[in-house]
N, C-alpha and C positions, 0 to 999 in steps of 0.2 A: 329859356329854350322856346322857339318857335312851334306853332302846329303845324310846320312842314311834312308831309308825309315822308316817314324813312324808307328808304328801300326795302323791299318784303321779299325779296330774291336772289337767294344762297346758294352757294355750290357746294353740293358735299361732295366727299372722296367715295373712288371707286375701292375695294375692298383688293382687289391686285392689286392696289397702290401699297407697299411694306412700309409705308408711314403714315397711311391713310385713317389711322387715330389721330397723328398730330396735326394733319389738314383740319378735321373736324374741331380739334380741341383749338385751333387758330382762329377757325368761323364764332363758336362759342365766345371766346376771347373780344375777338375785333365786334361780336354785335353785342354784348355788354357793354363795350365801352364805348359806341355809338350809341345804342338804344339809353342806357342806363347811366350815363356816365355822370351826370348830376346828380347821381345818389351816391356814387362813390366820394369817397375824402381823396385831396391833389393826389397823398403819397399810394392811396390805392391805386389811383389813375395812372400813375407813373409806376408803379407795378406793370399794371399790365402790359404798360408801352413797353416796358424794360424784357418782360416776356417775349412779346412777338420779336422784341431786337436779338433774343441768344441764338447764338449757333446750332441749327436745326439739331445737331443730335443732340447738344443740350436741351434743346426744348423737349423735344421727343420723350428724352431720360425722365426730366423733370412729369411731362405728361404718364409717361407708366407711372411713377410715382404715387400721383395723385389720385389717380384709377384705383388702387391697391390699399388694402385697408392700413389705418395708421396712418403714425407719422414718421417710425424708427422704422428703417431698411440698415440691413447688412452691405456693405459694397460688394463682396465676394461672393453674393447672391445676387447679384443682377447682371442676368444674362440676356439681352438683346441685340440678336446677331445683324437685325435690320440696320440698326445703326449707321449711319455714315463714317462716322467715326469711333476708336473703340472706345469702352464702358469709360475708363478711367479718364479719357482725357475729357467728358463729359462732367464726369463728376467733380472736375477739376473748375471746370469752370462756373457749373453751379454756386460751389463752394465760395467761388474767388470774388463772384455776382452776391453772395448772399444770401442765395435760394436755398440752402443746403446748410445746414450748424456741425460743423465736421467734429464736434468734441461735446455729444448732448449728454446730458444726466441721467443715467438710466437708472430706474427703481429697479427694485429686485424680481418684481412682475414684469418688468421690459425684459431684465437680462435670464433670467428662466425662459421667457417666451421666442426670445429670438437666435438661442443658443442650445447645442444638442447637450445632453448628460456626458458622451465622451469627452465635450467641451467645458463641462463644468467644474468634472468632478477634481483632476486634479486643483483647481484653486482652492476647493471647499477640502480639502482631502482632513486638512489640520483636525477640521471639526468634526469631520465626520468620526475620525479616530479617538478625538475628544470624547463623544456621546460614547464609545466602546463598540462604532459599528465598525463595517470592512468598504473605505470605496470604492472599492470593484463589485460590490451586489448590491449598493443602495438604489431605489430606485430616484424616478425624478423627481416626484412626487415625497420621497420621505427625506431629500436632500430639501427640497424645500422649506418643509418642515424645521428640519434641523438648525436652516441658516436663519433663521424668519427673527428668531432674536439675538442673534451676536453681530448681527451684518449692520450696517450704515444704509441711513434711508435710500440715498442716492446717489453718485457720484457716473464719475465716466468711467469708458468697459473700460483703461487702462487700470482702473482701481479697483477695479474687481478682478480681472482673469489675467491683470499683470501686461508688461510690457508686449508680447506676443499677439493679445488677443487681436481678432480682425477690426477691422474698421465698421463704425456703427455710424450713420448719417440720420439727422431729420428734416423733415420739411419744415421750413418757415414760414410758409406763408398758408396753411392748409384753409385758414379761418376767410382769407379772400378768394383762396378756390370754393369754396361753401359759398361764403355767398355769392358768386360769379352762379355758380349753378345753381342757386336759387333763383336768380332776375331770368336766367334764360329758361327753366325749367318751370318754374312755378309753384315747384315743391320742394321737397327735399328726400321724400319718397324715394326719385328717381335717382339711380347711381349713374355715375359718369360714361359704364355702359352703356346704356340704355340710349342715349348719344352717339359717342366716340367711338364704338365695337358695331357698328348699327349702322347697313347698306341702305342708306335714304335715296337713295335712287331706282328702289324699287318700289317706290310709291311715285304716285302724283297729289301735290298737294294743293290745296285752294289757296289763289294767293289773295293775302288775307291784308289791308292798309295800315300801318303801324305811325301811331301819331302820339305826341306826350298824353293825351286826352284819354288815350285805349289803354294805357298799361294800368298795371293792377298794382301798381309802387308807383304809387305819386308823391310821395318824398322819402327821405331814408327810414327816418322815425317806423315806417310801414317796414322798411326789412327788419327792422331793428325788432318792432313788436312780432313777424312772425317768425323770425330765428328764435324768440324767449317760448312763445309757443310750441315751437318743436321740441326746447329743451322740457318741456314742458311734459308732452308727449313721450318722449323717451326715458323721462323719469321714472314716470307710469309703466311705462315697458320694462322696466330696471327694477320694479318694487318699491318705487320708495314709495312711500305712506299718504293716498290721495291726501292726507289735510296738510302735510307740507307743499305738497304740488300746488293744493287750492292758492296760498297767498304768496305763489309766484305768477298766477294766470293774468295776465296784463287785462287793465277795464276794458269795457269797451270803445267800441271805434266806431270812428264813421265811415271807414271804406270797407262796401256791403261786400266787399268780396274777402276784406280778413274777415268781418263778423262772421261770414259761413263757416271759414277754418274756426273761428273761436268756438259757433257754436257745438262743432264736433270737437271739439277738445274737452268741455265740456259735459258734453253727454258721458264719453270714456270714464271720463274723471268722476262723473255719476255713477256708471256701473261698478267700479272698482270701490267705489266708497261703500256701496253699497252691499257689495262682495266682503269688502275689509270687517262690515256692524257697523260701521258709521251713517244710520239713516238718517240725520239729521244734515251731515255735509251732502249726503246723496241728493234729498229733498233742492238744497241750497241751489246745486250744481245744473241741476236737470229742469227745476224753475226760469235760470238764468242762461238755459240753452232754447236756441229758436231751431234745433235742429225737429224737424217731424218726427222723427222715434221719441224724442225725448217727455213729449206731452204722455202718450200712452204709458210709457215706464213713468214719469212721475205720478200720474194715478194709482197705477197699480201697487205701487210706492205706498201711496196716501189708505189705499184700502189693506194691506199689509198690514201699517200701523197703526190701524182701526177707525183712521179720520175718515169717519163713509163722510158725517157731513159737510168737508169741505172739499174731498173727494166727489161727490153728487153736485156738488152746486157749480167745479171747475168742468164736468161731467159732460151737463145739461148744458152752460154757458156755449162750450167746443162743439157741442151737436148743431149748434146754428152756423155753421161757417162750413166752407168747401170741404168736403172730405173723397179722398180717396175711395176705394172701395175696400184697402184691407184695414183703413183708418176707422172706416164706417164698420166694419165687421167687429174688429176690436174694443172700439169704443160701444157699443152694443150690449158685446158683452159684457165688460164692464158694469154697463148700467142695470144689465139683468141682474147679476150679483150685490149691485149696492140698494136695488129698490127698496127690499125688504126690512134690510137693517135702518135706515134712513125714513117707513111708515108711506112708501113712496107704490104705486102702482106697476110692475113691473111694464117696461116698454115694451109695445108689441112690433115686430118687426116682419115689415113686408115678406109675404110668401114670394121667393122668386119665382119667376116661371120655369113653367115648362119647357124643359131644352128637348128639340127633338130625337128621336133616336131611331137607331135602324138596324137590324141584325144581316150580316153577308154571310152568307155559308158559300163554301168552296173547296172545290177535290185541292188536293197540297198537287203544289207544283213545285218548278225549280227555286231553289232560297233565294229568297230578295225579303227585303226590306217592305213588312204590311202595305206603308204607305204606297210604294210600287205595285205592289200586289192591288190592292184595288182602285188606284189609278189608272191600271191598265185594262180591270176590266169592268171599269164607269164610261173610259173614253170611247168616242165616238165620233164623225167627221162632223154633225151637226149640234156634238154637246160636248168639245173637246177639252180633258180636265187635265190639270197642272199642278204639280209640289211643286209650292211657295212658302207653306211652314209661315213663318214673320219676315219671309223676302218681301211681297208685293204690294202691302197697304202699306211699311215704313217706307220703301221706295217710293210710292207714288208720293207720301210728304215731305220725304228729304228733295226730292226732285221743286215739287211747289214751293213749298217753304225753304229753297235753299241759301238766300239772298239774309233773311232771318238768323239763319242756323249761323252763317259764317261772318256775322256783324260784328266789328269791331269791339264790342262792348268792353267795359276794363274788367280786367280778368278772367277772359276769355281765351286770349291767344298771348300767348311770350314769344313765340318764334317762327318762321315761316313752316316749320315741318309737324304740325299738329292736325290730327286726321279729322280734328273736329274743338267744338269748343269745350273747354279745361271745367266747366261750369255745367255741361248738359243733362246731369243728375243732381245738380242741387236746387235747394227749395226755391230759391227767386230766378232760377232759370227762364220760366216763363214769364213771371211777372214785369223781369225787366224789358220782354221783347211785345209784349201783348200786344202795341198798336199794331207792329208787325204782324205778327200770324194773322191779325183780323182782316189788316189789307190783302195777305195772300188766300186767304179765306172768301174775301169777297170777289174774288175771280172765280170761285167756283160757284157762284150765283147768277153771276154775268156767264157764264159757259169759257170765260178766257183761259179758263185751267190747263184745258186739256194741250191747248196748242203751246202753252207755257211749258207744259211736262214737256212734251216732245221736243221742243226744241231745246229745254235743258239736258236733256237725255242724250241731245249731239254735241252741244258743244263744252259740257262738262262731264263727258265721256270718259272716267279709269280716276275723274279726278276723289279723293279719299272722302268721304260723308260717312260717317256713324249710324245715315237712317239708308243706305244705298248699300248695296249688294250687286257690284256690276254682272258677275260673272251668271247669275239667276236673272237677269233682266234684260230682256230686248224690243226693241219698237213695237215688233207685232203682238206681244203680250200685255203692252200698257196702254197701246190701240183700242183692244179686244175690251181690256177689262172698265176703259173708260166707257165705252159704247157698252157695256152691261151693269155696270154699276153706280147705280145712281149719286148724282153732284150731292146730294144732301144725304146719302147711307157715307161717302164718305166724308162728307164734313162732321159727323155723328164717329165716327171714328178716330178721325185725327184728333176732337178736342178728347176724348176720353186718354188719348197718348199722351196728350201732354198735361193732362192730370197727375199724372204720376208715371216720369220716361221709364223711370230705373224700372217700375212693375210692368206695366205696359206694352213695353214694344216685345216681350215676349208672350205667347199662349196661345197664337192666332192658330187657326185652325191650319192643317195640313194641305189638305186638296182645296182648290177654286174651281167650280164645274160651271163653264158659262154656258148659257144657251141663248144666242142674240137676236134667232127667230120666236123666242116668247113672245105670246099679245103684247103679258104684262110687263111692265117695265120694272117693276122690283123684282120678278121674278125670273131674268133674266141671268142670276148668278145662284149658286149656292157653295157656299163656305161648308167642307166637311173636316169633320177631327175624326182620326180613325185608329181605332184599337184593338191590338191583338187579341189574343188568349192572356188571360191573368193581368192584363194593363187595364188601369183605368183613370179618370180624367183626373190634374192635379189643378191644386184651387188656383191658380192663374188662366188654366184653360177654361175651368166651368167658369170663373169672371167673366169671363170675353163670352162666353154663350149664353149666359144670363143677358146680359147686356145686348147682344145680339137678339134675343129671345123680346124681349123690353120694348126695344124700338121697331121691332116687325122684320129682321133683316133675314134673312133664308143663308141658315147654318144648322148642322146636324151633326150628330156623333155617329160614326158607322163602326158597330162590333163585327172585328170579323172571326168566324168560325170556320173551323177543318171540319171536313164533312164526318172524319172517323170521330171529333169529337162526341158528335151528337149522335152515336149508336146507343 
């Protein structure tokens, strides 16, 4: 395969279109097997060709199908009137193609579940009268019961409910539509909804350059290792016994983008062990996970089990490397609790600062929302204030950094309709783009930032960004707020965001009050958080004013009071 760029530009269907799932499930189809086609086997490849060749309502059929949970469908329960043609002659041709096993084996679990009690009972009648009950008052449930040991594992519905019973179909191929919607999706998470029932023409999305280089399955082996990790995962969902899961978890890899899925598999498979009494698989698990939660749970793990001194030494080691702020909070404490045991000094921990604070008293007026409430009466023509909440400092970096955000990296993007990249809350998110943000960063030193925003701000107008909020942002408010807020209070911001996206990009304070005729130039803006009666600041928010507090940045907490409060 060449590193020719593929084309990054789909049409999906409009939602009046009454087959406008099987357009989508066409698009899906035809860019696996252009994007991906070298990881499928000939005869999968020739599946899908054989797919796009059926007869639209057979596709169609086939597409409900595979939307819908299972692989057994009734035929006399499928009713889609959109159809071109009707049900049966659909199913006909499924069947004739192959798609379709028109005589499956159904276990006694299939034919319970796909079949009503008025439907069952006369075949079971024998036995029920057998046991001395009546089948006209058994229920489903005690018919179940009843047949569970005289019946045969499996056979077809004609063996069970006799020559009459309806027609029972399966799907054939369900195990290539999984993984077809793996390669385009990137998960398995994601149901064929989520997709195919889903107006994609109400977004605009960043067109994103698709080359063998970017994809996050660089040979099959990689579908193969995270299809066993999902079975993996659903094990665990299923109950079955983390130490049987453990020695199906496939080794490690060197594509950094399954190792993130491994490491969260992982961590799970830690907490459930750990959940099950198995602290020594737990230990195993949560060692051999690079996910960030997994370091704090395995200490607290290791202090549990009384190991303070290898707990204190893995402790102290972690205290010297980048930490978060709730990484830093946790691990803190941690260390406060094992000092003593271990002969060790408790660690003393920075007093944060002082965050400012302010009291509003005010007669009750008409019901609005606090925030509005003293929004309206801060503002002013020459100190005019704005709810922005976590709109306007992630705007101005999705804006800067947007070239970053939407880089091809592998494992980033699967398909052109992604609002952002598949990767932006896990651990080597940053790492892998560092040169990046450094370059966009050093425009804000050189002053080139500002005219960068604005003009991204026009010609990547509605298009979809994770750190953008179009409908809260307009020119003259990212104008205002660049000429009040200093190039370096924002560089001081943006790196604490990408410290940690997933905590970060929420807390920020509510109101932005700029005043652009200050002397001072730092003091031209002030960030306020603002709280009712009985609310008070949650630890995300006090982070961000700490921090704000730290670097000298002018933010304040404003309580506000009803004046009948205070009689």
């Amino acid at each position: 395969m060449s590193d020719t760029d593929y084309p990054s530009q789909l049409q999906s269907a409009a939602l009046d279109d009454p087959l406008y799932y099987l357009r989508n499930m066409d698009t899906v189809v035809a860019w696996v097997s252009s994007h991906h086609g070298d990881l499928l086997t000939a005869d999968e490849n020739r599946r899908l060709t054989d797919f796009l060749a059926l007869p639209e309502a057979a596709r169609a059929l086939l597409t409900r199908l595979v939307m819908r949970s299972g692989e057994l469908f009734r035929s006399d329960r499928l009713h889609y009137p959109e159809l071109p043609e009707p049900e049966h002659v659909a199913l006909s041709a499924l069947v004739g193609e192959g798609w379709l096993d028109a005589e499956p084996e159904l276990s006694l679990d299939d034919l319970f579940r796909l079949f009503t009690l008025p439907e069952l009972r006369p075949a079971f009648a024998d036995r029920v009268a057998e046991a001395g009950g009546s089948p006209a008052r058994v229920s489903k449930r005690q018919l179940r019961e009843l047949v569970a040991g005289a019946s045969v594992e499996s056979g077809p519905v004609e063996q069970w409910l006799g020559d009459g019973a309806g027609q029972v179909v399966r799907v054939r191929d369900m195990a290539l539509f999984d993984r077809v919607r793996l390669m385009f999706f990137g998960n398995l998470r994601q149901s064929w909804t989520d997709f195919v029932l889903v107006e994609l023409g109400l977004q605009r999305f960043e067109s994103v350059p698709f080359t063998p280089a970017s994809r996050a399955f660089h040979q099959r082996a990689d579908v193969d290792t995270y299809l066993l990790m999902h079975q993996c995962r659903e094990q665990l969902d299923e109950g079955v016994p983390p130490a049987e899961v453990w020695q199906q978890v496939p080794p490690p890899t060197e594509n950094p983008w399954l190792s993130s899925r491994r490491d969260r598999l992982l961590l799970e498979l830690g907490r459930q062990a750990e959940r099950a009494g198995d602290r020594e698989l737990a230990l195993q698990a949560l060692a051999a996970s690079g996910h960030r939660e997994a370091r704090l749970k395995h200490l607290r793990l290791l202090e549990r089990m009384k190991r303070h001194d290898t707990a204190w030494h893995m402790a102290t080691e972690w205290q010297q490397g980048e930490l978060s702020d709730a990484e830093a909070q946790g691990l803190h404490r941690i260390l406060k609790r094992l000092a003593p045991k271990v002969g060790q000094p408790r660690p003393a921990l920075a007093e944060p600062p002082a965050i400012r604070e302010r009291t509003l008293t005010l007669p009750p007026g008409a019901p609005m929302p606090v925030e509005l409430v003293v929004q309206s009466h801060l503002h002013t023509e020459q100190a005019p204030v704005f709810y922005v909440e976590n709109t306007l400092i992630n705007g101005l970096f999705g804006l800067l950094c947007w070239p970053v955000i939407f880089e091809p990296i592998p494992g980033a993007f699967f398909h052109p309709f992604h609002t952002g990249p598949v990767d932006l809350t896990r651990e080597d998110f940053v790492s892998r783009r560092r040169a990046g943000f450094e370059r966009c960063f050093e425009q804000l030193h050189d002053g080139r930032y500002r005219q960068v925003i604005l003009d991204r701000f026009h010609v990547k107008q509605e298009l979809a960004n994770p750190f953008v909020a179009w409908p809260v942002l307009s020119e003259a408010l990212l104008a205002l707020a660049m000429d009040c807020i200093p190039a370096a209070h924002l560089e001081a911001m943006f790196r604490r965001l990408l410290d940690n996206i997933r905590e970060h990009r929420s807390g920020f304070p509510d109101l932005i009050r700029f005043e652009p005729g200050a002397p001072d130039p730092a003091a031209r803006y002030e960030m306020i958080e603002v709280k009712g009666p009985g609310d008070r600041l949650q630890d995300h928010q006090r982070r961000w004013l700490h921090f704000f507090a730290r670097h000298g940045m002018p933010a304040s907490v404003c309580y506000l009071r009803w004046k009948e409060d205070t009689v």
